[in-house]
PDB file of N, CA, C and O in Angstrom:
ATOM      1  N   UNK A   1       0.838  -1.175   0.000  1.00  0.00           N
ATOM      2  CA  UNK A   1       0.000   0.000   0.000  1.00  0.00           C
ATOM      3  C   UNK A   1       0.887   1.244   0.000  1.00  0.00           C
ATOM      4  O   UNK A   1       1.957   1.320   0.605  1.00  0.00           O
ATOM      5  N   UNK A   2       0.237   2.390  -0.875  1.00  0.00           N
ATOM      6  CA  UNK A   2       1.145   3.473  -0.877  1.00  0.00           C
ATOM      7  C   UNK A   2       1.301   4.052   0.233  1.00  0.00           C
ATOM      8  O   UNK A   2       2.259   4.791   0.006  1.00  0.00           O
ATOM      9  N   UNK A   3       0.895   4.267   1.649  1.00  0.00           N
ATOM     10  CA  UNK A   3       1.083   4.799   2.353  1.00  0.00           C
ATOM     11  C   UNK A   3       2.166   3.765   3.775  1.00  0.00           C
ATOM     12  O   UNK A   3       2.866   4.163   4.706  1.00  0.00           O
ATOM     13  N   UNK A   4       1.907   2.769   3.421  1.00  0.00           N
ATOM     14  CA  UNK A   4       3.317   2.089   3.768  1.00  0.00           C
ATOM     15  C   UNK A   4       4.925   2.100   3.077  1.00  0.00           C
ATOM     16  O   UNK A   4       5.855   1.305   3.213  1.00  0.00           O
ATOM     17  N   UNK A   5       4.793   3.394   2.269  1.00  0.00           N
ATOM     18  CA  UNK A   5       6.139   2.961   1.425  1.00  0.00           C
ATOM     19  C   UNK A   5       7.271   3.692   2.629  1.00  0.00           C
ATOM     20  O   UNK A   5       7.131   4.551   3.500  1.00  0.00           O
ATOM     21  N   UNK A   6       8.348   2.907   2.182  1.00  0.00           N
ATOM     22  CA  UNK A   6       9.492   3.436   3.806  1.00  0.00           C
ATOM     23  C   UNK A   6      10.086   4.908   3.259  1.00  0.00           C
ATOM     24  O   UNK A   6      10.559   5.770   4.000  1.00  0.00           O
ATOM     25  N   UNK A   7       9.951   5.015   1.724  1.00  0.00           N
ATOM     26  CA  UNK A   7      10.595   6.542   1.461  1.00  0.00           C
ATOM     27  C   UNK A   7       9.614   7.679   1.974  1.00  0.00           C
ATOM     28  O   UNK A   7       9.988   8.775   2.390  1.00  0.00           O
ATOM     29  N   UNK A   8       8.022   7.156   1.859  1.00  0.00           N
ATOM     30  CA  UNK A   8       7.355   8.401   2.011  1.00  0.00           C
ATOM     31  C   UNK A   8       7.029   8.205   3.421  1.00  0.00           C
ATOM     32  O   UNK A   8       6.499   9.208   3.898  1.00  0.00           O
ATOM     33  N   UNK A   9       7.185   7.168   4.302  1.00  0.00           N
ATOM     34  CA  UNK A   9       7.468   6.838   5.508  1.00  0.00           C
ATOM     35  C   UNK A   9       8.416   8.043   6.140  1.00  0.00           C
ATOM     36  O   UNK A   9       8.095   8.849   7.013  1.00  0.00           O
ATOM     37  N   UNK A  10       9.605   7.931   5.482  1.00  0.00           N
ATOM     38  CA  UNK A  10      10.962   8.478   5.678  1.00  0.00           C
ATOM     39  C   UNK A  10      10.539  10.444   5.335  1.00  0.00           C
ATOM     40  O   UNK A  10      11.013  11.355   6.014  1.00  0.00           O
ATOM     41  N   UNK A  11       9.770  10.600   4.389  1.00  0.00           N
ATOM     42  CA  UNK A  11      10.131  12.110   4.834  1.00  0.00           C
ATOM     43  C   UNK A  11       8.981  12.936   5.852  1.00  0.00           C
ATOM     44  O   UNK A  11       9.101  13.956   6.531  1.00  0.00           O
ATOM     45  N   UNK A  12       7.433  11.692   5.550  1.00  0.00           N
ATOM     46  CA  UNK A  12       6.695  12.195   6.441  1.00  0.00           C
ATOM     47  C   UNK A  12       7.681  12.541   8.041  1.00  0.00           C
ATOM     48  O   UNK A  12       7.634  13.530   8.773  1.00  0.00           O
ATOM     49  N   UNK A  13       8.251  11.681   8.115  1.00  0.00           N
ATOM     50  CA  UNK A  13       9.360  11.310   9.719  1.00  0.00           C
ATOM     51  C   UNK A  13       9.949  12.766  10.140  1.00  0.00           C
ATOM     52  O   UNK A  13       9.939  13.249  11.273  1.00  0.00           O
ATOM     53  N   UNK A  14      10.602  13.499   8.632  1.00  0.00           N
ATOM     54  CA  UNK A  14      11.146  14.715   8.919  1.00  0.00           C
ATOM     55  C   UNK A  14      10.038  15.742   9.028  1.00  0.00           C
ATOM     56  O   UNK A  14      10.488  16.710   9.640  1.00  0.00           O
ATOM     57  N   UNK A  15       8.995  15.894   8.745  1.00  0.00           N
ATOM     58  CA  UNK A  15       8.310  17.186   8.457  1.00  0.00           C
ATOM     59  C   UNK A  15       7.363  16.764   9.614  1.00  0.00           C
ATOM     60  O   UNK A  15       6.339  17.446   9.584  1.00  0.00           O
ATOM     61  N   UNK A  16       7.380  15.791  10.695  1.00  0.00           N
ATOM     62  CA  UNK A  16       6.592  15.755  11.468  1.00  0.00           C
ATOM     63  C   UNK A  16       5.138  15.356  11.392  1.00  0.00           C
ATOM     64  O   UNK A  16       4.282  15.492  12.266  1.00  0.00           O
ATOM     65  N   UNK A  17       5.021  14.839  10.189  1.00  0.00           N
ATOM     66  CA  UNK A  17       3.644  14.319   9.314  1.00  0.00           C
ATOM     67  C   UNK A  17       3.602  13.419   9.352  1.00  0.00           C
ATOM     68  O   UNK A  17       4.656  12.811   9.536  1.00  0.00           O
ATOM     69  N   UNK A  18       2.240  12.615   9.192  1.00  0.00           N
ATOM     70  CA  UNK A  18       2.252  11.683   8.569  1.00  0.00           C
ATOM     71  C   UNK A  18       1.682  11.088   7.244  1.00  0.00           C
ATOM     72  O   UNK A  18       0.781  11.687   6.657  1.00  0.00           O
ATOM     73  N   UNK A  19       2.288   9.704   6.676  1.00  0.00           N
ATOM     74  CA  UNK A  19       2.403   9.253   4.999  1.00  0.00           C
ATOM     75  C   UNK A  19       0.918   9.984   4.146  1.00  0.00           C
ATOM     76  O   UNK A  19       0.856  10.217   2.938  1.00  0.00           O
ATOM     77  N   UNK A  20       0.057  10.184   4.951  1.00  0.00           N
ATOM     78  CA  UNK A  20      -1.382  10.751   4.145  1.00  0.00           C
ATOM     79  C   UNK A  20      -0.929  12.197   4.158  1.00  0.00           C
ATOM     80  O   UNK A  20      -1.126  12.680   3.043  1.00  0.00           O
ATOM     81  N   UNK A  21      -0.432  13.010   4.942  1.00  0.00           N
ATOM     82  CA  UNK A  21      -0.270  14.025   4.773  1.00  0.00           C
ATOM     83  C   UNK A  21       0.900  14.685   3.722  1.00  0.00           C
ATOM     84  O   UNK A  21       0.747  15.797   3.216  1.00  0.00           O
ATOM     85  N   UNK A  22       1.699  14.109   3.555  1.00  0.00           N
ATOM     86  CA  UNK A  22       3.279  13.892   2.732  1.00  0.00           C
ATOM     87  C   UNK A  22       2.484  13.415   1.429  1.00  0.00           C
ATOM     88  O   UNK A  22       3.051  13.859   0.431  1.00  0.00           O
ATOM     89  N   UNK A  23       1.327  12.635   1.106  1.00  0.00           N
ATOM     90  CA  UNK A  23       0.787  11.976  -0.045  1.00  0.00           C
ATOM     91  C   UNK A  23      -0.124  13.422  -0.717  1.00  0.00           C
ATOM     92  O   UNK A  23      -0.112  13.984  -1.812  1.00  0.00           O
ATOM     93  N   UNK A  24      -0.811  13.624   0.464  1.00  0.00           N
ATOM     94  CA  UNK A  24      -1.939  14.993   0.088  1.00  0.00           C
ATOM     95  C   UNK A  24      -1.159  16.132  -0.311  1.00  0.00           C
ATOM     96  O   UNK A  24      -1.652  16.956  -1.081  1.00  0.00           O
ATOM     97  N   UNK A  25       0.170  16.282   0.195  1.00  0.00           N
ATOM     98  CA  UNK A  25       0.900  17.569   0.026  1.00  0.00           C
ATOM     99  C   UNK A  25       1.524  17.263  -1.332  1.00  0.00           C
ATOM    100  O   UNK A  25       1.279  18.039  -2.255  1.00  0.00           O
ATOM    101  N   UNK A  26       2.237  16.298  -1.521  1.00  0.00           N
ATOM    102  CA  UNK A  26       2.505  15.838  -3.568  1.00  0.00           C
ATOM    103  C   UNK A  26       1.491  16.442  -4.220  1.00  0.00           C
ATOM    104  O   UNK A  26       1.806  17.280  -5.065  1.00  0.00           O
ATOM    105  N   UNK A  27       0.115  16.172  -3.994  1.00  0.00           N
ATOM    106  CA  UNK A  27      -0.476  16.285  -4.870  1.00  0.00           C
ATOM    107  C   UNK A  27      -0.487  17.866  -5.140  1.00  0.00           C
ATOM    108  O   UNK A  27      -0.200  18.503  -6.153  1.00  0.00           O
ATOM    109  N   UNK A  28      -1.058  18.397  -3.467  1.00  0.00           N
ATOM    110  CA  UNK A  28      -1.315  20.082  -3.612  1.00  0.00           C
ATOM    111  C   UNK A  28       0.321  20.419  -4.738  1.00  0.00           C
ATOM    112  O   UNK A  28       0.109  20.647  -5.930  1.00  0.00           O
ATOM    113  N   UNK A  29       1.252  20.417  -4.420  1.00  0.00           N
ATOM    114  CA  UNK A  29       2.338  21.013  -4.821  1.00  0.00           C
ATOM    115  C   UNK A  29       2.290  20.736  -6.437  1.00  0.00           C
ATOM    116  O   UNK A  29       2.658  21.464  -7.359  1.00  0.00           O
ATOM    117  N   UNK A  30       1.775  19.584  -6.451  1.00  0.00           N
ATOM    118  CA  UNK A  30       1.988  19.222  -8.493  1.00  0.00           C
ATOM    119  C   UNK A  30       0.924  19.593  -8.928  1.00  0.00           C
ATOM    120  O   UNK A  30       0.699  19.287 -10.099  1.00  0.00           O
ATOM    121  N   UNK A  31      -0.301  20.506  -8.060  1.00  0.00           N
ATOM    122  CA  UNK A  31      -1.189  21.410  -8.913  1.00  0.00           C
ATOM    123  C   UNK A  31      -2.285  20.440  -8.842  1.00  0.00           C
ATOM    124  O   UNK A  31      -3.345  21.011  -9.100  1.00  0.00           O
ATOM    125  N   UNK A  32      -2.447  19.128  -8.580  1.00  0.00           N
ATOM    126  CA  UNK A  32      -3.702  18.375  -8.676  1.00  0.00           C
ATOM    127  C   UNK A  32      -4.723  19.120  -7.672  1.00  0.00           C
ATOM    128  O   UNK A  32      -4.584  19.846  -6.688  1.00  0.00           O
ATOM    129  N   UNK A  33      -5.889  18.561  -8.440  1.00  0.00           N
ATOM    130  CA  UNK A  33      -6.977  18.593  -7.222  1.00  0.00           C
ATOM    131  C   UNK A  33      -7.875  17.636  -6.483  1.00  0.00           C
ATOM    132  O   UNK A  33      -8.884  17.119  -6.963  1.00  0.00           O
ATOM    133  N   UNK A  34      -7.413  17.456  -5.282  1.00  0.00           N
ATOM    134  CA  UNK A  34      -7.525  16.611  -4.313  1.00  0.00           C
ATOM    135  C   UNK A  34      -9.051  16.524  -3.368  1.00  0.00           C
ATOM    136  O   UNK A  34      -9.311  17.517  -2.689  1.00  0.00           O
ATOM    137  N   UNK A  35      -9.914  15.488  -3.342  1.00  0.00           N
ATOM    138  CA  UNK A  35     -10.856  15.369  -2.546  1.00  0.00           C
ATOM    139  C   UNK A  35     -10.917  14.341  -1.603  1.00  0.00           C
ATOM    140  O   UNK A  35     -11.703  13.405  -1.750  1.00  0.00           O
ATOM    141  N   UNK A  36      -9.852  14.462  -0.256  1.00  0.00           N
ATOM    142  CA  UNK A  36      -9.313  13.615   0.588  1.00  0.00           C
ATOM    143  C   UNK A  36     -10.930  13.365   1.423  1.00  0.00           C
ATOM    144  O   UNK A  36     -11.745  14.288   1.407  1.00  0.00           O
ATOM    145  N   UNK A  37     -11.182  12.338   1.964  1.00  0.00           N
ATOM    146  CA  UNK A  37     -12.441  11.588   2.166  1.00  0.00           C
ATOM    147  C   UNK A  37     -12.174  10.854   3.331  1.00  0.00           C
ATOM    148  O   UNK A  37     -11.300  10.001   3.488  1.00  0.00           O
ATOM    149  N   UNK A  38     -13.207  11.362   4.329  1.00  0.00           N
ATOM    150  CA  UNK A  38     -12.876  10.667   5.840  1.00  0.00           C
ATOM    151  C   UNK A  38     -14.381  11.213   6.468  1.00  0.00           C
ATOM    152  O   UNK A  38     -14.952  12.300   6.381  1.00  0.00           O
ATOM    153  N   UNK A  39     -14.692  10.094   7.054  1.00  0.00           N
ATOM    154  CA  UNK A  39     -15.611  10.526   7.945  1.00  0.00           C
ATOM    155  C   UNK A  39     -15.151  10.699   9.657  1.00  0.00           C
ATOM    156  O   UNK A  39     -15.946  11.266  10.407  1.00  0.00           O
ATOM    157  N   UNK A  40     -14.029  10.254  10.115  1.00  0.00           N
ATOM    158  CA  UNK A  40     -13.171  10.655  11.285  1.00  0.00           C
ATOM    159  C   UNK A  40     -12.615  12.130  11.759  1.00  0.00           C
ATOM    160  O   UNK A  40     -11.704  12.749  11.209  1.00  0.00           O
ATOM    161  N   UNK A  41     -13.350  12.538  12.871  1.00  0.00           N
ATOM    162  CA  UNK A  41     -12.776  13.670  12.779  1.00  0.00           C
ATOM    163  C   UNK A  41     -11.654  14.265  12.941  1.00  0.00           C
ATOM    164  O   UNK A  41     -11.364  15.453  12.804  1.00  0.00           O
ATOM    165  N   UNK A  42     -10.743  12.960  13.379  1.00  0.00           N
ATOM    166  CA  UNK A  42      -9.522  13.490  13.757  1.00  0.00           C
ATOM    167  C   UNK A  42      -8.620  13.552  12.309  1.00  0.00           C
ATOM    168  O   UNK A  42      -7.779  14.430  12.116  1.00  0.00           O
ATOM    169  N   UNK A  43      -8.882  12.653  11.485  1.00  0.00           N
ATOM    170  CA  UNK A  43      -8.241  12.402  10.327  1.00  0.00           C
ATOM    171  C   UNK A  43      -8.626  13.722   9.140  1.00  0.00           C
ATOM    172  O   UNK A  43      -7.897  14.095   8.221  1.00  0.00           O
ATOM    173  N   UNK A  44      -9.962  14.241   9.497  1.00  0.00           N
ATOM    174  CA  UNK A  44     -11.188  15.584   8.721  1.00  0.00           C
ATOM    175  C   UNK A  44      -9.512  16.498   8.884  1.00  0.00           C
ATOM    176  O   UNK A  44      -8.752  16.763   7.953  1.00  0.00           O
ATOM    177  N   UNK A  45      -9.282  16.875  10.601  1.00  0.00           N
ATOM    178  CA  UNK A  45      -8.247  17.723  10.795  1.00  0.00           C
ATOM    179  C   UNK A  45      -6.914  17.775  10.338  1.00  0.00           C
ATOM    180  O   UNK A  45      -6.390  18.857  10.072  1.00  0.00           O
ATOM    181  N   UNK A  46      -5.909  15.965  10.145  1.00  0.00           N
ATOM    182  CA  UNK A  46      -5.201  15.629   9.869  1.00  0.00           C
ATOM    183  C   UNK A  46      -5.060  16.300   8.262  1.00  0.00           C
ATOM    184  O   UNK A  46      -4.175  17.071   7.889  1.00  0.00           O
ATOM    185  N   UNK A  47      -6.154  15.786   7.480  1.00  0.00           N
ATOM    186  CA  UNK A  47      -5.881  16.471   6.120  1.00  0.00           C
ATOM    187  C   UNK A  47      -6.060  17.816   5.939  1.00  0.00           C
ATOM    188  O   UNK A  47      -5.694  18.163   4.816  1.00  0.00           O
ATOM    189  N   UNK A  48      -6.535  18.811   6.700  1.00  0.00           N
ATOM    190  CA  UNK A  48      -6.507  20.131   6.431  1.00  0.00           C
ATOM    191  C   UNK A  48      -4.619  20.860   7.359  1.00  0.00           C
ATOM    192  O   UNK A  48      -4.023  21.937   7.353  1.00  0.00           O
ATOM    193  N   UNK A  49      -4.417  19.681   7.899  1.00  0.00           N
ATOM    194  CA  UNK A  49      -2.978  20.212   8.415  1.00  0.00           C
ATOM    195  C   UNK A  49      -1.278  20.124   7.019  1.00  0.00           C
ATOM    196  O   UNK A  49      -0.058  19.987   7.105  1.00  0.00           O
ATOM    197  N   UNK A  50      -2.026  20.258   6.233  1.00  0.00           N
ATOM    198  CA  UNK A  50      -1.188  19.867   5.044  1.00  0.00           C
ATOM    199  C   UNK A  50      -0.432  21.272   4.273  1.00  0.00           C
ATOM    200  O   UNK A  50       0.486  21.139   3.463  1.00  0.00           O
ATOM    201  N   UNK A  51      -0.933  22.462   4.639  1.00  0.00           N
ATOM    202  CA  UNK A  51      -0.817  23.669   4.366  1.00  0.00           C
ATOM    203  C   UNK A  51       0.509  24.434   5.225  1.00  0.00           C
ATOM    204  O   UNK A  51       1.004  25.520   4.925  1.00  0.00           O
ATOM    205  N   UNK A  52       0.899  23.583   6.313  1.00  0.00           N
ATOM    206  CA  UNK A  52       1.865  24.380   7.217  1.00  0.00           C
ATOM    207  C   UNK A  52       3.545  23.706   6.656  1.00  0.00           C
ATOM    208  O   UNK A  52       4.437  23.873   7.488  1.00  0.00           O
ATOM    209  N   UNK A  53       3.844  23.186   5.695  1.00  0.00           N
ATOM    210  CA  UNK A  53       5.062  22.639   5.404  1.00  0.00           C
ATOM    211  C   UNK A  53       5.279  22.603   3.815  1.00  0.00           C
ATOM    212  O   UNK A  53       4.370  22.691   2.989  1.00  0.00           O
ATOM    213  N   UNK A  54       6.058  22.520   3.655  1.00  0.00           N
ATOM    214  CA  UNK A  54       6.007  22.242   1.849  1.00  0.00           C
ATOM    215  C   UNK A  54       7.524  21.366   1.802  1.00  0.00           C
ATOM    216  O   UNK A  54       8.579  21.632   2.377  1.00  0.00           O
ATOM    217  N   UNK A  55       7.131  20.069   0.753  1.00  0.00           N
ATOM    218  CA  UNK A  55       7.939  19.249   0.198  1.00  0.00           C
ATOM    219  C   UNK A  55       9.309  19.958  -0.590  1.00  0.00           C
ATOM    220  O   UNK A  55       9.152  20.871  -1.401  1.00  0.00           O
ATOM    221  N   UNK A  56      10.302  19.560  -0.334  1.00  0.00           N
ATOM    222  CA  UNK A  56      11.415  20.141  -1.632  1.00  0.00           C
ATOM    223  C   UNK A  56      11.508  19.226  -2.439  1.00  0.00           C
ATOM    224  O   UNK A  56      11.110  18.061  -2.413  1.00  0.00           O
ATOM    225  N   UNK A  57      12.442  20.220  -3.674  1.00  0.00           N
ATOM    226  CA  UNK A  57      12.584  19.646  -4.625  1.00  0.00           C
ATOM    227  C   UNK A  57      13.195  18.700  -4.838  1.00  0.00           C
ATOM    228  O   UNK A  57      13.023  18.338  -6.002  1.00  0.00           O
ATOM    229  N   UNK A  58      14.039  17.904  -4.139  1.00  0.00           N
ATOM    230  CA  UNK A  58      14.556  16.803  -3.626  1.00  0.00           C
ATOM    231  C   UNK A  58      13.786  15.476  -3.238  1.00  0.00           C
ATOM    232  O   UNK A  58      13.935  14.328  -3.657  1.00  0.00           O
ATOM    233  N   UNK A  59      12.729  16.115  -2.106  1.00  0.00           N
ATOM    234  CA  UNK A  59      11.709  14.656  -1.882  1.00  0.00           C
ATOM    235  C   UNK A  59      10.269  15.002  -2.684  1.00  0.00           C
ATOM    236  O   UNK A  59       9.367  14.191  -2.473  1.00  0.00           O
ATOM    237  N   UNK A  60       9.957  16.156  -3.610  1.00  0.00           N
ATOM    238  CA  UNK A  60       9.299  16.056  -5.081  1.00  0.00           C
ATOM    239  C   UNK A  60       9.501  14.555  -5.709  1.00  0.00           C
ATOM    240  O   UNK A  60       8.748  13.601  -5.899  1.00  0.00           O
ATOM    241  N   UNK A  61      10.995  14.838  -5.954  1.00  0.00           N
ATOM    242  CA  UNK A  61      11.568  14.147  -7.095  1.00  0.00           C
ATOM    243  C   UNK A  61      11.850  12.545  -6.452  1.00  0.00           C
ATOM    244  O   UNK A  61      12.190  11.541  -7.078  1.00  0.00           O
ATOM    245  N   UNK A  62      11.589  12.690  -5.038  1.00  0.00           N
ATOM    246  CA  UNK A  62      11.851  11.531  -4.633  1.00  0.00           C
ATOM    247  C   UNK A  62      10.964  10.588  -5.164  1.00  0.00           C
ATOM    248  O   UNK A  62      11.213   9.669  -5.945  1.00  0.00           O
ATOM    249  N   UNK A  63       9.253  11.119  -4.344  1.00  0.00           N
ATOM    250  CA  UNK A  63       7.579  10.705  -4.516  1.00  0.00           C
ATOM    251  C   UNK A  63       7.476  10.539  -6.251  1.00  0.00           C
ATOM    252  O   UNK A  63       7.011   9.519  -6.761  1.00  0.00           O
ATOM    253  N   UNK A  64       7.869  11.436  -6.872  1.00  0.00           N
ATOM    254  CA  UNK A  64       7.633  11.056  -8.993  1.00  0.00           C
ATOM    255  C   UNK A  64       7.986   9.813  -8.981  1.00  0.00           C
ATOM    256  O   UNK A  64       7.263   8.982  -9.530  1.00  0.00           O
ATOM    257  N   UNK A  65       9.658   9.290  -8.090  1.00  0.00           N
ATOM    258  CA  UNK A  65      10.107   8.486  -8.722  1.00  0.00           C
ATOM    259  C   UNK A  65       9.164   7.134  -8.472  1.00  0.00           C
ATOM    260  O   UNK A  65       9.255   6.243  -9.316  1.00  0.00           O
ATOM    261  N   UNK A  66       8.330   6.963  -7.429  1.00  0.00           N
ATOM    262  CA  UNK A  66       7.767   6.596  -7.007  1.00  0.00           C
ATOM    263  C   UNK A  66       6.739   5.731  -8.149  1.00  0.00           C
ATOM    264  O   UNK A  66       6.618   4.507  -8.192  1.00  0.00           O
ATOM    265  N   UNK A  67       6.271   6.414  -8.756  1.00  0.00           N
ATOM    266  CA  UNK A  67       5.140   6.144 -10.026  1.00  0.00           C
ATOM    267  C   UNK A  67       5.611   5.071 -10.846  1.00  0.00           C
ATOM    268  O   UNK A  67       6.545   5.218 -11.634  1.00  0.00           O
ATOM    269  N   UNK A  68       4.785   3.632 -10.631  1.00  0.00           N
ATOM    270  CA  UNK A  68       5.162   2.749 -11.105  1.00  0.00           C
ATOM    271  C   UNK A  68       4.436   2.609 -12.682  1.00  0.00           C
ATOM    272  O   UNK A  68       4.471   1.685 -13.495  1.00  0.00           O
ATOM    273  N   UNK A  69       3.938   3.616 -12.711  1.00  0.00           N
ATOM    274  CA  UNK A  69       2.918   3.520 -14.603  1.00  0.00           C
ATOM    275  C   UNK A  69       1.763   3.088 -14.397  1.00  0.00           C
ATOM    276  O   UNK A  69       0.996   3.310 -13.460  1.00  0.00           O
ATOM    277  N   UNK A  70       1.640   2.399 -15.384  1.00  0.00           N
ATOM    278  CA  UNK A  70       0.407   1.437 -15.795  1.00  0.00           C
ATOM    279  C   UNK A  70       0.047   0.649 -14.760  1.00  0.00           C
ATOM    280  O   UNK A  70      -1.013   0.657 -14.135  1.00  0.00           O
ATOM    281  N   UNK A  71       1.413  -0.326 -14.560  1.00  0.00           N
ATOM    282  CA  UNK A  71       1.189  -1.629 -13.524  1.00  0.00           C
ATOM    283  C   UNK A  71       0.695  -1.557 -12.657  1.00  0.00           C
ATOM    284  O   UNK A  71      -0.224  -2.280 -12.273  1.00  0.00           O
ATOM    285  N   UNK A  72       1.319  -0.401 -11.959  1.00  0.00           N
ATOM    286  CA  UNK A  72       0.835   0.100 -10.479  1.00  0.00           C
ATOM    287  C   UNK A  72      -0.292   0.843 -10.034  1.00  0.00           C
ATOM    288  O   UNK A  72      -0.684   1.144  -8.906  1.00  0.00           O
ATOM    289  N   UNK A  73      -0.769   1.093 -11.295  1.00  0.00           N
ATOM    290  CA  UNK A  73      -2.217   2.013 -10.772  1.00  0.00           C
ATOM    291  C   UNK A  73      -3.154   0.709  -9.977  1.00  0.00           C
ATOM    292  O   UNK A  73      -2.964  -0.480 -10.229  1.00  0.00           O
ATOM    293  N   UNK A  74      -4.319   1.289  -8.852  1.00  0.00           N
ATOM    294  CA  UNK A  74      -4.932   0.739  -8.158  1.00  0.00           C
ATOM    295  C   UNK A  74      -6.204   1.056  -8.686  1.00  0.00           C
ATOM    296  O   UNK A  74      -7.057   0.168  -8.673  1.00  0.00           O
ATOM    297  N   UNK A  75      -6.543   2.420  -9.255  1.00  0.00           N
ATOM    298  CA  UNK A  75      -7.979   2.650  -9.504  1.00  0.00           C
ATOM    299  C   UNK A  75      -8.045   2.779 -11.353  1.00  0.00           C
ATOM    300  O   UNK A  75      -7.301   1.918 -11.823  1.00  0.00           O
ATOM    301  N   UNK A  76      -8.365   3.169 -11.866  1.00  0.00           N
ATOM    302  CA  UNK A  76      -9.092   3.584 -12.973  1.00  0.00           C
ATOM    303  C   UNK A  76      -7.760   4.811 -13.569  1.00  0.00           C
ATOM    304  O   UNK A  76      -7.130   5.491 -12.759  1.00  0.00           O
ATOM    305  N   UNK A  77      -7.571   4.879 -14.807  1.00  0.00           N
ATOM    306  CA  UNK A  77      -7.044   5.845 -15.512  1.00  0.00           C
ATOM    307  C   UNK A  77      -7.494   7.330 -15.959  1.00  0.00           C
ATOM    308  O   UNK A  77      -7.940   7.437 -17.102  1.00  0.00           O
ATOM    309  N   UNK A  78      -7.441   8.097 -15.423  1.00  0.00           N
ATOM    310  CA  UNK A  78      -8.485   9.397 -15.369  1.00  0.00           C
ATOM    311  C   UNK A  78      -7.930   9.683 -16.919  1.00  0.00           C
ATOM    312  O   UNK A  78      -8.762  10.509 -17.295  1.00  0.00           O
ATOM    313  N   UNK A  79      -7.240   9.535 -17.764  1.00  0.00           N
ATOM    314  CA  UNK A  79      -6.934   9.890 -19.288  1.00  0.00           C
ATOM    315  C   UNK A  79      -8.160   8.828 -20.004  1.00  0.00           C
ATOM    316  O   UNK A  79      -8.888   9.125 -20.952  1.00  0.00           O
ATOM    317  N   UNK A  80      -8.145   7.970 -19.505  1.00  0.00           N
ATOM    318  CA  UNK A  80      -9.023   7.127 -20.583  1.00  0.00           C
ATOM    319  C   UNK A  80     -10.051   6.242 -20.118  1.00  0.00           C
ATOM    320  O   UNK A  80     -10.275   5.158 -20.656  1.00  0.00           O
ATOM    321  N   UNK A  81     -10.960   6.880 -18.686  1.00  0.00           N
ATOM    322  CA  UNK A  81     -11.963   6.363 -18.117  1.00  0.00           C
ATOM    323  C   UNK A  81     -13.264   7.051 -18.769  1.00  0.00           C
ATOM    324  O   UNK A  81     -13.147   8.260 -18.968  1.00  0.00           O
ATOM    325  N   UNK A  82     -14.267   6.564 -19.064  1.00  0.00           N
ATOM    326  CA  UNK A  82     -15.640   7.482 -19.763  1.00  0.00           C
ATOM    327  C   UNK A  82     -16.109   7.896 -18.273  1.00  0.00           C
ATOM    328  O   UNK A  82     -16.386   7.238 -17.270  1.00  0.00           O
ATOM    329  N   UNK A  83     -16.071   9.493 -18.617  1.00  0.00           N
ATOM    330  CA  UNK A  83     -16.871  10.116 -17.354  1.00  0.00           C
ATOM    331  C   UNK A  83     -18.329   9.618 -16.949  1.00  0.00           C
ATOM    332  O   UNK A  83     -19.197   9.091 -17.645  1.00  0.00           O
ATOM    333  N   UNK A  84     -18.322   9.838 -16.068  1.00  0.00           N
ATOM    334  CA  UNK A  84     -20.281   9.880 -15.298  1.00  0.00           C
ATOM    335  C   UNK A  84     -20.716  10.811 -15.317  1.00  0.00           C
ATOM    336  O   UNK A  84     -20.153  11.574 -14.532  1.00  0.00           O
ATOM    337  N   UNK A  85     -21.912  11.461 -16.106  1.00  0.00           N
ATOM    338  CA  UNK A  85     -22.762  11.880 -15.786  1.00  0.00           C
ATOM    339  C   UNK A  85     -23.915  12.022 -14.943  1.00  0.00           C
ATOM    340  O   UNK A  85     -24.716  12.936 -15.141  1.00  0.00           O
TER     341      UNK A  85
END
């Protein structure tokens, strides 16, 4: 599971975060838009704490390397899934 990986393990460790928060912050930083989903309220808070740190360009480039392609996707291909209406 992606949030067991020991690299994103490893920088959540430095920034005092944890792997969901280090995952949510990739995304904010590479411009995606993110609809993190929890009905827990402690976790509601956990993902809005994502705004007080920012990733460098170093562990950026760490998380890209990360992207296993095709193989590794878990859900659906947002390039070539037919939307819902």
């Amino acid at each position: 599971m992606l949030l067991d990986d020991a690299e994103i393990g490893r920088i959540a460790a430095t920034h005092g975060k944890t792997t969901a928060q280090v995952t949510l912050r990739w995304h904010i930083q590479r411009g995606h838009i993110i609809f993190p989903k929890s009905m827990h309220r402690e976790r509601m808070q956990e993902n809005l704490e994502i705004f007080d740190f920012e990733l460098s360009a170093e562990e950026m480039a760490t998380l890209d390397g990360l992207d296993k392609g095709e193989p590794g996707r878990t859900g659906p291909n947002p390039d070539t899934m037919t939307p819902r209406l």
